[in-house]
Every structure is written in structure tokens, then in C-alpha cells.
N, C-alpha and C positions, 0 to 999 in steps of 0.2 A: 525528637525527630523533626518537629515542625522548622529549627532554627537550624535544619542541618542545608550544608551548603556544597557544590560539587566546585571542587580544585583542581584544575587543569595544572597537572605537572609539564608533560611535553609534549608536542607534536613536532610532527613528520610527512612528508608526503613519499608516498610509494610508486614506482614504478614496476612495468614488469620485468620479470626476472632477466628475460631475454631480448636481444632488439626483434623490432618487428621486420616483417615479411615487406618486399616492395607492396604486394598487395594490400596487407591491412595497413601499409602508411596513405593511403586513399584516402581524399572525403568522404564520410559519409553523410548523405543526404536523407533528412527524414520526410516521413508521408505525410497526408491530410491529419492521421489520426494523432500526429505528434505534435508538429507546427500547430494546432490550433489550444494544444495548451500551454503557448509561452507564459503565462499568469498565472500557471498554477503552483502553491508553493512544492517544494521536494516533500518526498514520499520519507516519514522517520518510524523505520520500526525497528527491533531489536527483545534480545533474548535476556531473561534472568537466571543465569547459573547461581549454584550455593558450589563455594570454594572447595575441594579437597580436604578429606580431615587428617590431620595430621598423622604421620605413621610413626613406626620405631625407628623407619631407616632414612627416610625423606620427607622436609617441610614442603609444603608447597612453596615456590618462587616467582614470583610476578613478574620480576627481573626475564627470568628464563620464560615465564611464558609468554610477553610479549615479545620477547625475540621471534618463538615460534610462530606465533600471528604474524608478524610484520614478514619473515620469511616464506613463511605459505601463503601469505597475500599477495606476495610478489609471483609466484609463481603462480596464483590462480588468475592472475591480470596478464599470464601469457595467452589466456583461453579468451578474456574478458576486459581485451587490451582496451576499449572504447570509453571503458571508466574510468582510465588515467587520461583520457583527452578533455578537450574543450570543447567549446561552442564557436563558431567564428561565422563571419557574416558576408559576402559578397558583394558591393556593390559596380554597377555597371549604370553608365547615363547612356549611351547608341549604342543596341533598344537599352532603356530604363528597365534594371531588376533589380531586386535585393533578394539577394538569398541565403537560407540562416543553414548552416550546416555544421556537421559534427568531426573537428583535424584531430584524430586518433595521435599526432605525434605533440600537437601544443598543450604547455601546461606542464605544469611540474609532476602531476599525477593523480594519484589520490592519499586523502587526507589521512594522516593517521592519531589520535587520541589519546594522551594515558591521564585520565584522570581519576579523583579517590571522592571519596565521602565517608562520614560518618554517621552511618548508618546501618541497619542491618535488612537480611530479606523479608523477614518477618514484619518488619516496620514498610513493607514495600506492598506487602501481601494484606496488609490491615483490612476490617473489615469497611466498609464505606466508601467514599470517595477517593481514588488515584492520588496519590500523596502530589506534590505539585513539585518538587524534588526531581521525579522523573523527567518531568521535563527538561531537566540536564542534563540528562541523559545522553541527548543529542545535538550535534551542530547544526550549522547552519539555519537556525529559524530566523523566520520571515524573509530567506530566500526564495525567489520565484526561477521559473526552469529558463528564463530569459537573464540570470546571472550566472546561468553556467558559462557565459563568454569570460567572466575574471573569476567564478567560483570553481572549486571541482565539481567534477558532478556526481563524485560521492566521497563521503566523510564516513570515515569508522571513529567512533567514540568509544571506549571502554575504562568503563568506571570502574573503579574498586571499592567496594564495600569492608563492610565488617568482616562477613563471612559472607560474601557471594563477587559474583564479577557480573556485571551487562555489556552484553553488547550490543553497542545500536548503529546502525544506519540511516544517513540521511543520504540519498538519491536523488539526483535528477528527476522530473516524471518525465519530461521529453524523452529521457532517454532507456529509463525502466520502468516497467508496470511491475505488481506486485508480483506475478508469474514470473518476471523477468528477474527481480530481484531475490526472491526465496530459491532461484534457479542457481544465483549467482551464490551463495550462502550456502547452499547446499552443496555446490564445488568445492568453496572456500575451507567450508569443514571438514568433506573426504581427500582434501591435499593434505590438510593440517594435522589428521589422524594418520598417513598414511607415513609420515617421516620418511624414513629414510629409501623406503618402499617405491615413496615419486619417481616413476619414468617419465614423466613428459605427459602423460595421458589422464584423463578422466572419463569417469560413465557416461558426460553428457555434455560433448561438448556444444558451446550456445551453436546457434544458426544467426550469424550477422551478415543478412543481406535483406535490405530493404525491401517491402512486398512495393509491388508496381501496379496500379492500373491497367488493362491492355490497351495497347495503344499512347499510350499519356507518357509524356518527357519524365523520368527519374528527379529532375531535376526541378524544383519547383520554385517559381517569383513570387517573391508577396508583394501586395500591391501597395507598400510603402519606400520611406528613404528614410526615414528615423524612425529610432525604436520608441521613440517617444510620442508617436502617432498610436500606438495600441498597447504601451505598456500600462498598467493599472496595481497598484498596490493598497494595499488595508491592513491593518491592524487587528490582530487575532480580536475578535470579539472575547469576552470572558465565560467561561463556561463551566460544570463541574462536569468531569467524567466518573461512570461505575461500570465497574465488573456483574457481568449476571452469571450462572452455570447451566448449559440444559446439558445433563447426562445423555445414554446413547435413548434410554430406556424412554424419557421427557421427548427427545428429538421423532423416537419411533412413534410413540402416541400420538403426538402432534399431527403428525402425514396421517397418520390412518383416519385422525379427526376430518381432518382437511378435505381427504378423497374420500368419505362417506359422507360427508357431509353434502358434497357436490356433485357425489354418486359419482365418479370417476378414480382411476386409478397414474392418472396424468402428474399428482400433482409432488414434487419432492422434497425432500425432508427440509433442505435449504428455502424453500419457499414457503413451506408451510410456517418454519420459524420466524421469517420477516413479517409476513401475514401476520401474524402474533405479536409482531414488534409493535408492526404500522397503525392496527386497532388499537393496542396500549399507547402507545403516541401520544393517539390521536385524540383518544377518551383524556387523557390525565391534562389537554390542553382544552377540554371544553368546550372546543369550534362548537359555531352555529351547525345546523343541521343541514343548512342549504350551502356551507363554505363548500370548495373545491381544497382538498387533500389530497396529497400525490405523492409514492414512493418511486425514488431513484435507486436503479441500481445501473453500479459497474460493470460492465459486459466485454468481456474477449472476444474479439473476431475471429480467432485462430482457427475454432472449426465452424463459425458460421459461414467462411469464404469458401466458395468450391472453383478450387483443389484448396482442400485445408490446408492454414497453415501448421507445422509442427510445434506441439510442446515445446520443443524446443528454441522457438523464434524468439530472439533476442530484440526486445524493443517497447513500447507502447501503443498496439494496435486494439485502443480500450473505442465504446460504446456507450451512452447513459440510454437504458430505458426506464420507461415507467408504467406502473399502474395510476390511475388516476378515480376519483369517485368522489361523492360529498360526504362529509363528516357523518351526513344522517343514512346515508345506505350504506356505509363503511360499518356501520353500528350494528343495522337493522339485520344485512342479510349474514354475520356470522362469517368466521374465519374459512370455512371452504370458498365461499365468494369470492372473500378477497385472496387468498394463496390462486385463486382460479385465474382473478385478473391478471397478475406479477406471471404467473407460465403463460396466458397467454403474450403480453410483453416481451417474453424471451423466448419464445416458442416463433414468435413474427417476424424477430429478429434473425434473419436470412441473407444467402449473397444477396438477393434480387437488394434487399433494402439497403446493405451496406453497398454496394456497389453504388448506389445511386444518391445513397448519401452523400459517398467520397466526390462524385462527379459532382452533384450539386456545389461543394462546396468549393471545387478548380475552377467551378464558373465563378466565386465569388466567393475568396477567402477569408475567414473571420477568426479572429483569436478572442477566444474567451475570456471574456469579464467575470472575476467572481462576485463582484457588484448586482449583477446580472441575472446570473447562473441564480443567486443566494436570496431576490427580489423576492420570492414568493417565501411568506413566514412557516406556511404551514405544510412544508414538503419534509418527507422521512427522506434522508441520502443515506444507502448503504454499500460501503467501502471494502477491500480487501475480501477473503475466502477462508471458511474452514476448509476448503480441499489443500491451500497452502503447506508444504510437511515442514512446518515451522520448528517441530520438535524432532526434525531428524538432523539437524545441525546440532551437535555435540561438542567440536572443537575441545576434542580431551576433557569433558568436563562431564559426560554423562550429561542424560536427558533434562533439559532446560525447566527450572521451576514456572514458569511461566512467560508468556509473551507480552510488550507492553509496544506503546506507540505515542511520540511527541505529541506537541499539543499543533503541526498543521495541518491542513486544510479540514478543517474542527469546527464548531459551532454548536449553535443548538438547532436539535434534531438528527446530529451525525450517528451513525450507528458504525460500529466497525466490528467485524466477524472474525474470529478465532477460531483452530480447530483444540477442543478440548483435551488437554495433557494424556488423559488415559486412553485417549483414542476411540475406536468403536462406532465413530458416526459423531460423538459428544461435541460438543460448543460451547465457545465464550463469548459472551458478548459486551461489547462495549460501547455503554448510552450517553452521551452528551445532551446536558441539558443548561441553558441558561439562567432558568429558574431552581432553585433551591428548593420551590416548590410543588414541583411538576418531580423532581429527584425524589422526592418524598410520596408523593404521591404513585407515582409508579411501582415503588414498592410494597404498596396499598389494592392495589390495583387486582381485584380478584382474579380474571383472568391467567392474568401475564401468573400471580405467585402460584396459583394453582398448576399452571403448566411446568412451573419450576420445582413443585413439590415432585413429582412424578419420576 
């Protein structure tokens, strides 16, 4: 398995099934919370099926299944027309602007995938480190969301294995968060299942109209004339990733630890597990006592704005908070402190603050560096959601043997959250580390195995 290789037979770009509306052939124009991550690379995640087992009356056909995919994808891009567009950029000299926006009609569309390996699920699913194979999973790496102007801004990849199929996604992030995109996948799938059933309709259709400021132009300048004034690229640092599991049973322990621990009933199941994460870290890196350690996490604005936005809002209106503390009270006061710190973070996390975030940043707008962002060694980043229903995408194949994700925006210290296959509240988690021996040691690590025993 180590010397197995993935084969790109063909690809294809899709459009959607139907021409668009005058309406949705519009620019659309992205917010603060999109524009400031022209640098970041596309979001790659994707699903591992086990193939159909042969019957008496019919083989499975790959042939005929990618028809299916390539055809239900066309008609779920009539819902989610904005991922066959481009990026395209404005410029004006009297007044001087430049503005980067999203032509729903440029572009050939979206990508489509068929490639094989040799290999099987089992060999995917090993105990240890993420086989490095996966990461072939997916196109597009070391794209940043500032070459969606010549890239798609999303690529379907699907490999075929021994005995399984993946499907992966590489997205845009300008143009989808992970809500946005499990949103989109999860259409994908109930078109795909629905054959011949398809009227034109879905359970949920996106909502693509961009949230506005009140008062503030839709329409936003950035304060350059080349993109080469704030573009920035890097080279994936090298890292090993691992799978952890906390059952539903390990997730409920944890919280009740957590809120008795800090005599409150505030603190969530989600929070209490990074708290778990952020101390094993932290310990298995051996910071000084007096270092400053800081967890990031991913935050949706959808219902921190009032009037909330809908589940349903198609786009990237993401947040980084953090808890923050030194290595030696991170230690000293015990995981209810710190799950305590991380809800307060997201607990403070309100319109008052995003609104004023957003305005901060119209007075003086900044596209993130990951240069920058990544300067400090000793931060936990934590990515993606077990709320995600990553296992309700089926795509005729029955419930997905597990979730996996390329190797961007990665490093060491990255954490990335799953919801666990059986359901119940359960988690997977996935640790990125650059040491070999912090990978070892974390699973050493009395705490972290103890909560995993449970």
C-alpha cells in the first residue's frame, strides 16, 4: 500500500443542468468575512464508501455510476449555480478601486474527477498514521481562494479503489465554509438518490444573497491595483496526521467532568473535548510554564448576527476565536478551566463584536497572511464540526465508512473535528503533528487515553 499511486483517468468540467435566471447571472460580491481570506488555500474534504457487493442479477458499474454523479451534479449546480462560476476582479482609475467579485456565468464550471488506485479501505482505515495516498485524493492543492480567478472553485475527485469509491472536495473558502459546503453535498446526494423522482426541487434550498452591513455599499474596494501587493503563498509544511475516536459515552463524560469541575452547567460537549485536546497539546509539547498557548477555533456568524442569518446561507461568514492562558495554568487549573475559557470565547462572540469587527476592518482592509496567522508555534487551530451530517450523503452507496480531509490548510497543531460514524453525540478527531514525537507521545498521554478509554 505504501507504493500505491492514484491515476487520473478523466476529467470533465460540469455545468448546471439548466441556463441561469437574468438574476443569478449577477455579480456577486463577497463581505469582509470572505475578501479577507484571499490566501487561504481551498477547503478538501470527502467521503470513503466500500463498493456494492456483487449480487446474482447486477455488478456494480463505475461506468454507470459516474454517469449518475456527473448528472445529478449538473442538476444540483441549478440550486448552487455559483460553484460553476469564477472569481473576476474590477478595476477602475477615477475614483481608483479594485474589486474582486464572484461572475456566476465565467468559467467552464466545475471540475469533475475519475481516478483509480490500488488499494483497498482497509489499507485507508489502518491503525496509525493517515496513509499519505489520501492525499490524492483531492485536487487542487496548494491552491489559494485568490486562484479561483483561473481555477474552479470547486473540484469533485473520485477515486476508485479495490473495494470502495471516495469522494472528495476541494472548494473555494471564499466562496464556502464547511456549513456551506456539507450543505451543498448533502443536496448533491438527495438529487442523486432521488433518480428519476427529481422535479426541479430540494429540501434546502442555499440562500445566496450576500449579508450587508447597514448602511455600508454591497459593494466593496480593496485598497490595491495588483494582486500581487497582498498575495502570499507557502509550501505545506510536512506533518503526520491521526485519527482519535471519543464514543457518545467518552464525549458525555467529558462535559459532565468539565461542568463539575467548574461548578457550572454552561460548558458543551464540543468544548469540553478541545479543552482535552488543547491541555494534551500542550503537555506532549512541554512549553515553559510561563509560555502563552492559545486555542483557535472556527466560528459561524449565522446566528451570532441579530437577525440571524439562516442555516441555510450560502457562503463564508466564518470568525477565529480563542482561549488563551500560559502553559503552566493551562496545566495547573484542570480541564473545567480551560473548556470554561473556549465558552467564554464563543459565548462573547455577539453582533455587538462582529459588527464591529466587520466595520473595523471597511476602515482598513487586510487579507490574511498565513505567514502571520501561523507566527505563533504554540497555538491549537481547530477546524470544521462534528455537527457537520457528513454521513447523511449516501450517494447510492449507503452510509459512508468514514470521513477524511487533504493535507490544506494543515500543519502542526491543526485539529480537525468529525462527527463519529455511529452517531449519538460521538467524534473523530483528527491531530496533526510535526513531530513524530509529540504523535507518540500523545498517545501516551494519560489524560487524552484515559478519556478515550471511556
Amino acid at each position: 500500500m505504501s507504493s500505491a499511486s492514484v491515476k487520473r483517468i478523466s476529467e470533465c468540467f460540469i455545468k448546471p443542468l439548466n441556463d441561469l435566471s437574468p438574476e443569478a447571472k449577477q455579480p456577486i460580491h463577497f463581505t469582509p468575512f470572505e475578501l479577507s481570506t484571499l490566501n487561504i488555500n481551498y477547503s478538501q474534504k470527502g467521503l470513503l464508501f466500500a463498493k456494492p457487493l456483487p449480487s446474482e442479477n447486477q455488478d456494480f458499474s463505475i461506468t454507470a455510476y459516474l454517469d449518475d454523479l456527473r448528472r445529478s451534479l449538473s442538476a444540483t449546480l441549478d440550486h448552487f449555480y455559483l460553484l460553476a462560476g469564477r472569481l473576476a476582479t474590477r478595476k477602475e482609475e477615477n475614483p481608483a478601486s479594485y474589486v474582486i467579485y464572484l461572475d456566476p456565468v465565467k468559467g467552464p464550471g466545475v471540475k469533475f474527477i475519475y481516478a483509480t488506485v490500488d488499494t483497498t479501505v482497509s489499507d485507508i482505515l489502518q491503525p496509525g498514521d493517515v496513509p499519505l495516498v489520501v492525499r490524492s485524493f483531492f485536487d487542487l492543492d496548494e491552491a489559494i481562494s485568490h486562484d479561483g480567478h483561473t481555477q474552479p472553485l470547486l473540484s469533485i475527485q473520485v477515486t476508485e479503489l479495490v473495494d470502495g469509491i471516495f469522494i472528495g472536495g476541494s472548494v473555494n473558502h471564499m466562496v464556502a465554509d464547511g456549513t456551506s459546503f456539507w450543505h451543498f453535498m448533502g443536496a448533491w446526494s438527495e438529487i442523486f438518490k432521488s433518480k428519476e423522482q427529481y422535479r426541479g426541487s430540494i429540501s434546502r434550498p442555499p440562500v445566496i444573497k450576500p449579508w450587508v452591513l447597514d448602511g455600508y455599499d454591497p459593494i466593496i474596494s480593496l485598497p490595491y491595483t495588483h494582486h500581487d501587493q497582498f498575495i502570499e503563498r507557502r509550501e505545506v509544511p510536512p506533518f503526520k496526521e491521526r485519527f482519535f475516536h471519543f464514543s457518545s459515552t467518552s464525549v458525555s463524560k467529558l462535559k459532565a467532568k468539565a461542568n463539575s469541575e467548574y461548578n457550572t452547567t454552561k460548558i458543551s460537549s464540543l468544548q469540553a473535548v478541545i479543552a482535552l485536546l488543547w491541555r494534551s497539546v500542550t503537555r506532549v509539547r512541554r512549553l515553559p510554564d510561563e509560555t502563552e498557548t492559545s486555542c483557535r477555533l472556527m466560528i459561524s456568524n449565522r446566528r451570532r448576527i441579530n437577525p440571524p442569518l439562516s442555516d441555510d446561507y450560502f457562503g463564508n461568514p466564518i470568525h477565529v476565536v480563542r482561549g488563551t492562558a500560559t502553559a503552566g495554568d493551562l496545566m495547573a487549573h484542570g480541564l473545567g478551566w480551560a473548556a470554561f475559557r473556549l465558552h467564554e470565547a464563543v459565548i462573547n462572540h455577539n453582533d455587538t463584536v462582529v459588527r464591529n469587527g466587520v466595520k473595523s476592518w471597511l476602515r482598513n482592509p487586510v487579507i490574511y497572511k498565513m505567514s502571520q496567522m501561523t507566527a505563533d508555534k504554540n497555538y491549537v487551530h481547530v477546524g470544521s464540526s462534528p455537527r457537520f451530517d457528513m454521513y447523511g450523503c449516501e450517494f447510492g452507496l449507503g452510509k459512508a465508512v468514514a470521513a477524511r480531509s487533504g493535507c490544506m490548510n494543515k500543519g502542526d497543531g491543526k485539529i480537525t473535528m468529525y462527527p463519529g460514524r455511529e452517531g449519538g453525540g460521538s467524534m473523530d478527531v483528527e491531530i496533526c503533528f510535526a513531530s513524530s514525537q509529540h504523535m507518540m507521545d500523545i498517545e501516551c498521554d494519560e489524560e487524552f487515553i484515559d478519556a478515550l478509554r471511556t
